[in-house]
Each structure stands twice: as structure tokens, then as C-alpha cells.
N, C-alpha and C positions, 0 to 999 in steps of 0.2 A: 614337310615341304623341303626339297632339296635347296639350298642356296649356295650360289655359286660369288664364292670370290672377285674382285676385281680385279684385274692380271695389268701388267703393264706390259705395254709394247714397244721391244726395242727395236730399230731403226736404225741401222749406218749410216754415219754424217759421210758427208762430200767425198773425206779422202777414200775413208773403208768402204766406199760404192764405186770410186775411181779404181780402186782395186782389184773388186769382186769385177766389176764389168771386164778388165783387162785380162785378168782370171779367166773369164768365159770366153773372149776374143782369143785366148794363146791356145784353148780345152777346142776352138771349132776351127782352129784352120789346122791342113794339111799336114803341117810339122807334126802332130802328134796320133795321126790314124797307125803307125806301128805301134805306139807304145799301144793306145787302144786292143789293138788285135793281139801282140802281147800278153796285154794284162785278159783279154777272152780265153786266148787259150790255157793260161796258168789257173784262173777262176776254174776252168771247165776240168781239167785234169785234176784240179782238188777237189770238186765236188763228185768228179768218177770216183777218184780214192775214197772219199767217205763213201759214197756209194756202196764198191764194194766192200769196205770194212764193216758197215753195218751189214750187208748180206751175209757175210761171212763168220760174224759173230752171230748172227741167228741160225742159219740153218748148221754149223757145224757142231753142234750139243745137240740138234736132235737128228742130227744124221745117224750118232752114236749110241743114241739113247735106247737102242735096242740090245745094243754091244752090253753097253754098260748094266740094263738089267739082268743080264745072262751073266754077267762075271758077278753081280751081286750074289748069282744063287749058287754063287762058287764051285763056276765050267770054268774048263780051261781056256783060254784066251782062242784058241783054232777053233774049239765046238761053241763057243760062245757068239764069234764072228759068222761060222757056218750056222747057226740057228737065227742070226741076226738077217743076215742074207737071205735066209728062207722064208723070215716072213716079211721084207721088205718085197722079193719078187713074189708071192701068193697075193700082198695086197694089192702092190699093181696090178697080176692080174686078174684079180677080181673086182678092179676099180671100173670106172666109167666116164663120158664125157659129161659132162653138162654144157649140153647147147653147142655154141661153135667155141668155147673156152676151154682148158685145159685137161687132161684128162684128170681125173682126181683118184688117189688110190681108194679103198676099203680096208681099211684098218682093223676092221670086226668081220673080216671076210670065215671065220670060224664061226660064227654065230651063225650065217646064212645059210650051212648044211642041211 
């Protein structure tokens, strides 16, 4: 049987409530809707950046990762990129849509011969 603790509950006496309320009267009037809209638009432009930071760190290793298999098997860096290229466009186009969503390539587009 789970048993829960008894917690105590703190409370602001007179002045720390005379404060918080003054607090909250200074945060809803007028003098402070720039900083607000301020502080919107700094929140929103860091959360683009992480945004794309994490896009950017996902898809750019496997953008390459075709590259990089082809230099593994020790091509030169031009025939490695050109075989890289070649099967990135055969899979697009032997990819397809699903639905009204993106078009998805075919990665095993060799196997379907």
C-alpha cells in the first residue's frame, strides 16, 4: 500500500502577499506589454534556433551518409559524390506519395527490378 507523507503548506504572511499582489498589479498594466512582446519575440527566435539546430544536426550525417559509404570503399572523393547523387536521385524517383503527405523516396529502389 502506497503511503503518502504529510507535506506542509507554506503560505505568505501579509507583507510577502502585499508584494506578490503589487508584483502582479505592476506584470498587468500597460507599462509593461513591450517588455512582454520583447521577451515573445527573443523566446520565439531561440526556440527557431534550437529548431533549426536540431534539424540540422539530424539530417546533415545522413544527407552524407551515402558519400561517406563510397569513400569508405576507397572512391575518390568526385566518383564517390557522383555515385552518391545517383542513388539519391533513382530513389527519389522511384519513391511515391503516401496520401496527401510527402513524397517518400525508395531506398531499395534496386531490389524492385
Amino acid at each position: 500500500m502506497l503511503r503518502l507523507r504529510p507535506r506542509r503548506i507554506v503560505t505568505p504572511n501579509s507583507d510577502q502577499r502585499s508584494a506578490i499582489e503589487a508584483f502582479w498589479r505592476q506584470l498587468a498594466s500597460l507599462e509593461s506589454v513591450p517588455q512582454f512582446a520583447i521577451l515573445g519575440i527573443l523566446s520565439g527566435a531561440v526556440t527557431g534556433l534550437v529548431i533549426l539546430a536540431f534539424r540540422a544536426s539530424a539530417e546533415f550525417p545522413r544527407s552524407l551518409a551515402g558519400c561517406w559509404a563510397h569513400l569508405a570503399h576507397r572512391f575518390d572523393v568526385t566518383t564517390a559524390v557522383t555515385k552518391a547523387q545517383r542513388y539519391t536521385w533513382n530513389s527519389l524517383k522511384g519513391g511515391r506519395r503516401l496520401g496527401m503527405g510527402q513524397h517518400m523516396p525508395n531506398r531499395m529502389f534496386w531490389h524492385d527490378a
